[in-house]
TIDO-918915 format. One record per atom (N, C-alpha, C): residue number from 1; atom name; x, y, z. Coordinates in steps of 0.2 Angstrom, whole numbers, plus 5000, padded with zeros to 4 digits. Example, Ala and Ser with C-alpha at 12.3 -4.5 7.8 and 13.67 -1.06 7.14 Angstrom:
[1; N; [5066; 4972; 5039]];
[1; CA; [5062; 4978; 5039]];
[1; C; [5066; 4984; 5039]];
[2; N; [5064; 4989; 5035]];
[2; CA; [5068; 4995; 5036]];
[2; C; [5064; 5000; 5039]];
REM end
This chain:
[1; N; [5004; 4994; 5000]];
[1; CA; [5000; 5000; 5000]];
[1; C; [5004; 5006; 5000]];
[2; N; [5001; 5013; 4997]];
[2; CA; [5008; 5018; 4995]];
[2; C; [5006; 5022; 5001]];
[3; N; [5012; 5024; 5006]];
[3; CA; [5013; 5029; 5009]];
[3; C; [5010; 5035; 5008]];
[4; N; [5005; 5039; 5012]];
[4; CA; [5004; 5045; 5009]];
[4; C; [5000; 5050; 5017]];
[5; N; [5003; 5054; 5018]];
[5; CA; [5001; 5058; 5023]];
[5; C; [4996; 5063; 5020]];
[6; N; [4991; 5066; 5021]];
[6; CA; [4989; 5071; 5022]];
[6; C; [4986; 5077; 5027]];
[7; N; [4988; 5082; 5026]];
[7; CA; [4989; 5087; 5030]];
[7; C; [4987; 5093; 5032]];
[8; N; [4985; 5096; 5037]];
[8; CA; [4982; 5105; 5036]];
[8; C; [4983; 5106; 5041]];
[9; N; [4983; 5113; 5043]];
[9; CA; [4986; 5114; 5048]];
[9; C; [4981; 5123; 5048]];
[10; N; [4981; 5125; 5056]];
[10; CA; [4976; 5131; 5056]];
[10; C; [4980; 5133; 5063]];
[11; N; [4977; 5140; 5065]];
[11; CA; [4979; 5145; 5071]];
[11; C; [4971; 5143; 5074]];
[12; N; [4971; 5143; 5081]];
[12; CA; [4966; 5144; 5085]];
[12; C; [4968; 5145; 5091]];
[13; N; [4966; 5151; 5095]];
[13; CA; [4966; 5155; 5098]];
[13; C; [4960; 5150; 5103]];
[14; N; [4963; 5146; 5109]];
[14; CA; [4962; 5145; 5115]];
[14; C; [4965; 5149; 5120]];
[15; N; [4966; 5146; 5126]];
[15; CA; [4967; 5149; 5134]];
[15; C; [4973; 5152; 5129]];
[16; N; [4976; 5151; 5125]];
[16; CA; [4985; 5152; 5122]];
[16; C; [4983; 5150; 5113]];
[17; N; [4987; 5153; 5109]];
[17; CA; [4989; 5153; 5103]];
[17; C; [4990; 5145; 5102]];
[18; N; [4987; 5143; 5097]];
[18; CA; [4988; 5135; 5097]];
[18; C; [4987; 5133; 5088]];
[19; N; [4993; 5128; 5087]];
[19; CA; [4993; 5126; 5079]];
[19; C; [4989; 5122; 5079]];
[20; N; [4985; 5120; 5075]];
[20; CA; [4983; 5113; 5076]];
[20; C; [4983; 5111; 5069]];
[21; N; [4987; 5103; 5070]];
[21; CA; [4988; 5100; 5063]];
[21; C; [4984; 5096; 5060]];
[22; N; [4980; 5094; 5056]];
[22; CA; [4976; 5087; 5056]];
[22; C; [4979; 5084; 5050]];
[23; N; [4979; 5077; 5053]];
[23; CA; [4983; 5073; 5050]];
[23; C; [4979; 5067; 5046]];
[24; N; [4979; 5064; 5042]];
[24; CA; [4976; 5058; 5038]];
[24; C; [4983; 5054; 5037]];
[25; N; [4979; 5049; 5033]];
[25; CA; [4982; 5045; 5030]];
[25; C; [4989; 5041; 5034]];
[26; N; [4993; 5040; 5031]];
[26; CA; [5000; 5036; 5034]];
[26; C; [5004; 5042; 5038]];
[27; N; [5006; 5041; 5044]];
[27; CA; [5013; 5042; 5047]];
[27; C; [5016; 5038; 5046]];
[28; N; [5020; 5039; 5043]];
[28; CA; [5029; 5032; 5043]];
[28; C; [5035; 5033; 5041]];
[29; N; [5039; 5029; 5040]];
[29; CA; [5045; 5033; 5037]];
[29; C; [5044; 5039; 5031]];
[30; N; [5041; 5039; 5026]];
[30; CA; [5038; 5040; 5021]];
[30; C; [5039; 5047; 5020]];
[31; N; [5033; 5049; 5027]];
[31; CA; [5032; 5055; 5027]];
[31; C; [5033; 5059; 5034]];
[32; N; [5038; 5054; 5039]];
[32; CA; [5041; 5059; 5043]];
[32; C; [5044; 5062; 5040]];
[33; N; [5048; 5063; 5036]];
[33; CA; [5050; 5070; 5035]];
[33; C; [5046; 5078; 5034]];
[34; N; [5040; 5076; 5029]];
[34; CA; [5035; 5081; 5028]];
[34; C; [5031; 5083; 5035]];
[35; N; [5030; 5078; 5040]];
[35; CA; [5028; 5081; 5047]];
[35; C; [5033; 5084; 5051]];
[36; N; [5037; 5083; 5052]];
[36; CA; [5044; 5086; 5057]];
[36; C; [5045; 5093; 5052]];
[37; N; [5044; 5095; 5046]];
[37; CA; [5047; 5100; 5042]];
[37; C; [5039; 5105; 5043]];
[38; N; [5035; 5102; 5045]];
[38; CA; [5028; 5105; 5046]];
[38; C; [5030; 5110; 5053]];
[39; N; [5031; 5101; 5058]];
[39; CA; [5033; 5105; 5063]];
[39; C; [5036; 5112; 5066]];
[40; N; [5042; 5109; 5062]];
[40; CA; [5047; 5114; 5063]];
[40; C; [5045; 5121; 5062]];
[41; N; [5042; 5122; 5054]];
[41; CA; [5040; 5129; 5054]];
[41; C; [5036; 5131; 5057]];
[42; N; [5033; 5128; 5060]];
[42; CA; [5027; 5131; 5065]];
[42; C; [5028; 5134; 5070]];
[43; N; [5036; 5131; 5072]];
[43; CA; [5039; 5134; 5079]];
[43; C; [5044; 5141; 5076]];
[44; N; [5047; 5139; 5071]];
[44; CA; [5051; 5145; 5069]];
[44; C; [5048; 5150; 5068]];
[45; N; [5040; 5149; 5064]];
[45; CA; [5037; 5155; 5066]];
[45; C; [5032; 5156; 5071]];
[46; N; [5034; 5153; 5078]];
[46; CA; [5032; 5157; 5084]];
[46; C; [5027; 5154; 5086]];
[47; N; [5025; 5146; 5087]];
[47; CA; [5019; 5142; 5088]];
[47; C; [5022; 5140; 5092]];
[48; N; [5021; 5139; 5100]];
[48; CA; [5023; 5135; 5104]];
[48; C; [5019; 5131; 5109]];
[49; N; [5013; 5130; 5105]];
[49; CA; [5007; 5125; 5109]];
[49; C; [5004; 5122; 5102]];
[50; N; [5005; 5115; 5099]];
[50; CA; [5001; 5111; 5096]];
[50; C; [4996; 5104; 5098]];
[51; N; [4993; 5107; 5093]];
[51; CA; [4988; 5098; 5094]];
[51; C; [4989; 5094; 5088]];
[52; N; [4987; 5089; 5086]];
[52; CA; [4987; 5086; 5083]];
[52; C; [4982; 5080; 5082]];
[53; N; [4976; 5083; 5075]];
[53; CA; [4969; 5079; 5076]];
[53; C; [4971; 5076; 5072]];
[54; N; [4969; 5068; 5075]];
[54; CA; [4968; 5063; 5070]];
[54; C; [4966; 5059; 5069]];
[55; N; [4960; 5063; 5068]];
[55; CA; [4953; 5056; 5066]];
[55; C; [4954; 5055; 5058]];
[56; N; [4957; 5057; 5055]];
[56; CA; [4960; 5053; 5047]];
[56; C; [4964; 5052; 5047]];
[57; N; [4969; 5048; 5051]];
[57; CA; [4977; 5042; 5051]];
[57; C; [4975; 5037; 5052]];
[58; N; [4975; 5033; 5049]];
[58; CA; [4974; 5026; 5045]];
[58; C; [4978; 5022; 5047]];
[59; N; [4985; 5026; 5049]];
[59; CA; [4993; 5021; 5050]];
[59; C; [4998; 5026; 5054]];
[60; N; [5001; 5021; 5059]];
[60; CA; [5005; 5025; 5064]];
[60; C; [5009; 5022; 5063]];
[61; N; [5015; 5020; 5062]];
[61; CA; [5022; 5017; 5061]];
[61; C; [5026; 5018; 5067]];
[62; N; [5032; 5016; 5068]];
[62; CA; [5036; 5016; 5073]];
[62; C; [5040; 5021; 5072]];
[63; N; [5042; 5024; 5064]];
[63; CA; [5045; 5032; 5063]];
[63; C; [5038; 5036; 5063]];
[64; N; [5033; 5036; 5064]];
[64; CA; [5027; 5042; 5065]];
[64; C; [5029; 5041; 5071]];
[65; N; [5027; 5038; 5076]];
[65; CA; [5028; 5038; 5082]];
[65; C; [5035; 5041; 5086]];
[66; N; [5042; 5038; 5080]];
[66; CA; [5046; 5043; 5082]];
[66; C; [5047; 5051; 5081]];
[67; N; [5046; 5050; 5074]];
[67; CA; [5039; 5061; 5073]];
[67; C; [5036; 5062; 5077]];
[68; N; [5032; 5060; 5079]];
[68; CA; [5028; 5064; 5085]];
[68; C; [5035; 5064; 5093]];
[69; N; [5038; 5059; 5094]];
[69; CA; [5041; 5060; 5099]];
[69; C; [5048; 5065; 5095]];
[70; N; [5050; 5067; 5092]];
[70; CA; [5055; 5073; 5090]];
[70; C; [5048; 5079; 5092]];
[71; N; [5044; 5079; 5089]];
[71; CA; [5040; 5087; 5088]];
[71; C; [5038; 5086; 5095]];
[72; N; [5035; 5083; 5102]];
[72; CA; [5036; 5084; 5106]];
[72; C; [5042; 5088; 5110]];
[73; N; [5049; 5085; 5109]];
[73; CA; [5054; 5086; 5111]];
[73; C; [5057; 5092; 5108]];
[74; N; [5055; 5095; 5101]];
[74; CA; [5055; 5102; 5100]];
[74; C; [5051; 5107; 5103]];
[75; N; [5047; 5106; 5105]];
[75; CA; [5040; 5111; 5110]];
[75; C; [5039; 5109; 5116]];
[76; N; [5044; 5106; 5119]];
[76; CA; [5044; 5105; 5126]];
[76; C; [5051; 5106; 5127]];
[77; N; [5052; 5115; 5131]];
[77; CA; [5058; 5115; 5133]];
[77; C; [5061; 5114; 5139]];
[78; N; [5068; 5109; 5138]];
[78; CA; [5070; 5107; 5142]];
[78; C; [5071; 5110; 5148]];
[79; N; [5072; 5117; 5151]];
[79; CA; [5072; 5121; 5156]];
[79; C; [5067; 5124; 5158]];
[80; N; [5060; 5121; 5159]];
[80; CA; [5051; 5124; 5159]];
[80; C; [5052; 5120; 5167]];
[81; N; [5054; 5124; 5171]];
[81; CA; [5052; 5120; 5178]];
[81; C; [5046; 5119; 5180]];
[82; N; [5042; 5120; 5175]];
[82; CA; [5034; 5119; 5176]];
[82; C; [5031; 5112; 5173]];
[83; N; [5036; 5113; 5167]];
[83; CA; [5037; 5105; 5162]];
[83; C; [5029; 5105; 5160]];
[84; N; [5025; 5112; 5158]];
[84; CA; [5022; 5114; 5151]];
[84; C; [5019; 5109; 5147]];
[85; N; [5014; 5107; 5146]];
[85; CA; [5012; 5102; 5141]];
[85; C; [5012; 5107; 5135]];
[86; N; [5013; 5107; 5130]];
[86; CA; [5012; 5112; 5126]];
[86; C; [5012; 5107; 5119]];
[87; N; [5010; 5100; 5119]];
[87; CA; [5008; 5096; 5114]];
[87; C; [5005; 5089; 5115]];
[88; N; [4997; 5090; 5112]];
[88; CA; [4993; 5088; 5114]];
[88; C; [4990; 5084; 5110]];
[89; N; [4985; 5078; 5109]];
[89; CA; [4984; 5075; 5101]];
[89; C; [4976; 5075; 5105]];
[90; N; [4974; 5074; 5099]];
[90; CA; [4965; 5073; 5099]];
[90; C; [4961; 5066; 5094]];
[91; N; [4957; 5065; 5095]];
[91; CA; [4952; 5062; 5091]];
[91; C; [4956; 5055; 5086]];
[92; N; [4961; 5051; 5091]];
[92; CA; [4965; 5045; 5086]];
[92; C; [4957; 5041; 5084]];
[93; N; [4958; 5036; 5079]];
[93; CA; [4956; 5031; 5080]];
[93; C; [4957; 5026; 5083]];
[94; N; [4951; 5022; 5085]];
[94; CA; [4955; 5015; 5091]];
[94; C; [4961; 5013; 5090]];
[95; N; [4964; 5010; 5085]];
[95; CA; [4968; 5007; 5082]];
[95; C; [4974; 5011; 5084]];
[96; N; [4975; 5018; 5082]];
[96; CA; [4981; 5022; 5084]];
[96; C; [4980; 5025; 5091]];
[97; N; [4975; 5024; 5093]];
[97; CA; [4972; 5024; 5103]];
[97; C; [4979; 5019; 5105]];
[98; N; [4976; 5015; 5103]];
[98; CA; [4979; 5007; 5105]];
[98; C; [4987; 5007; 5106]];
[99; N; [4988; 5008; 5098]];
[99; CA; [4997; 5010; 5098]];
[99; C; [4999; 5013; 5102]];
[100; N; [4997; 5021; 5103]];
[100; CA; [5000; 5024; 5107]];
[100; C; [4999; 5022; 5116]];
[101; N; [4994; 5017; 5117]];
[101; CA; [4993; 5019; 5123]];
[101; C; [4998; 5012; 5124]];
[102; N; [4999; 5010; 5121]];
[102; CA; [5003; 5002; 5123]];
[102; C; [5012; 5003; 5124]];
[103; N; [5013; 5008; 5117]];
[103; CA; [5020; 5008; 5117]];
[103; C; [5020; 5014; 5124]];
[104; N; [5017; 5018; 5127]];
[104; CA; [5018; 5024; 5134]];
[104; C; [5017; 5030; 5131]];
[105; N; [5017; 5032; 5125]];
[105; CA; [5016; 5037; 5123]];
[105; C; [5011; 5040; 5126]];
[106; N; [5007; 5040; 5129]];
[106; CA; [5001; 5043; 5130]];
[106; C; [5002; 5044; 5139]];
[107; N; [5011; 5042; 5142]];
[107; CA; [5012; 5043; 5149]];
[107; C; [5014; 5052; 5149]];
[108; N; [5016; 5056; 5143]];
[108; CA; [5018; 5062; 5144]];
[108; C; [5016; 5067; 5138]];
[109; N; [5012; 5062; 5132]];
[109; CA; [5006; 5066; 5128]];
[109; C; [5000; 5067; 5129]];
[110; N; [4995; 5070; 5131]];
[110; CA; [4989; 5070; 5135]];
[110; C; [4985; 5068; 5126]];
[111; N; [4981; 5063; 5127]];
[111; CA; [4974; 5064; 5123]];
[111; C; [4968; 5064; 5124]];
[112; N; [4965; 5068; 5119]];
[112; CA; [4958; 5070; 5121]];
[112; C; [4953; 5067; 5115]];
[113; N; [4945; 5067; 5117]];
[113; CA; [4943; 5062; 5113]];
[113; C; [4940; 5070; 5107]];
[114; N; [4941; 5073; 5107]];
[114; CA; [4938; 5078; 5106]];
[114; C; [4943; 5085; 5104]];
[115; N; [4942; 5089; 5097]];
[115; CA; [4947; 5096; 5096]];
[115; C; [4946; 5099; 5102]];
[116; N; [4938; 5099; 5103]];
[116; CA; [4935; 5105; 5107]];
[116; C; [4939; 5104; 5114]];
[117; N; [4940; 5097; 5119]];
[117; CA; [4941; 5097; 5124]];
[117; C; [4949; 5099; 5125]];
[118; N; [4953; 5096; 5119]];
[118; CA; [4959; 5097; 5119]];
[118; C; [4960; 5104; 5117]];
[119; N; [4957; 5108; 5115]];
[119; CA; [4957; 5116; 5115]];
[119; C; [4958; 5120; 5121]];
[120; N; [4951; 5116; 5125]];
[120; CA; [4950; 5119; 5131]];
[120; C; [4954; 5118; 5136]];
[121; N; [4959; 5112; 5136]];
[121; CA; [4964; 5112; 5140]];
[121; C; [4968; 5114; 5139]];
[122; N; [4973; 5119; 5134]];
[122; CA; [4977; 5122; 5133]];
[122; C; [4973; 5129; 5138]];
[123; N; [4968; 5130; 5140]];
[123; CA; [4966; 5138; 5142]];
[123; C; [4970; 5138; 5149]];
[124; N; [4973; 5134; 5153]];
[124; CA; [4973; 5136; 5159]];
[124; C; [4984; 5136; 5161]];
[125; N; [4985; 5137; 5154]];
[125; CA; [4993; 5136; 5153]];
[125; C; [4995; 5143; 5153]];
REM end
């Protein structure tokens, strides 16, 4: 089956300025590079709270999952004595529930079943 990511990405103004990416189709080797390069512009130009909806990812591979752990560890900085959630995922499907919750992902990524909820937690940062 052919790799293929899917992408958009929008400003939304919760408690905080927040990116939010929505994602479809495959994360994998494929197309970690087009996510991390997403990422990254997002922070260079001055985003430092994302979510990331994926009620259309179909596939989470062990490099997407390495992707989302670099883009965490690019928006969580290492000297926040606060230690800041400032990246947050919304709306997987069971399947990519599952992944994540198996391999720990989800011991220091918050997920919400919902944009709206996961919006609404950014308010209080």
């Amino acid at each position: 089956m052919k790799s293929d990511l899917k992408m958009t990405s929008e400003q939304i103004q919760a408690g905080v300025p927040v990116t939010v990416f929505h994602i479809g189709g495959w994360l994998d080797a494929q197309s970690e590079t087009q996510f991390l390069e997403a990422a990254q512009s997002a922070y260079e130009a001055g985003g430092r709270y994302l979510l990331i909806e994926m009620s259309d990812l179909d596939t989470l591979t062990s490099a997407g999952m390495r992707a989302i752990q670099k883009v965490y560890q690019m928006f969580t900085p290492a000297n926040d004595p606060h230690k800041t959630i400032r990246l947050k995922l919304c709306s997987a499907p069971p399947q990519i529930y599952n992944v994540l919750g198996i391999t720990g992902f989800l011991q220091n990524i918050p997920m919400y079943e919902s944009m709206a909820s996961a919006l609404e937690a950014f308010g209080g940062e």
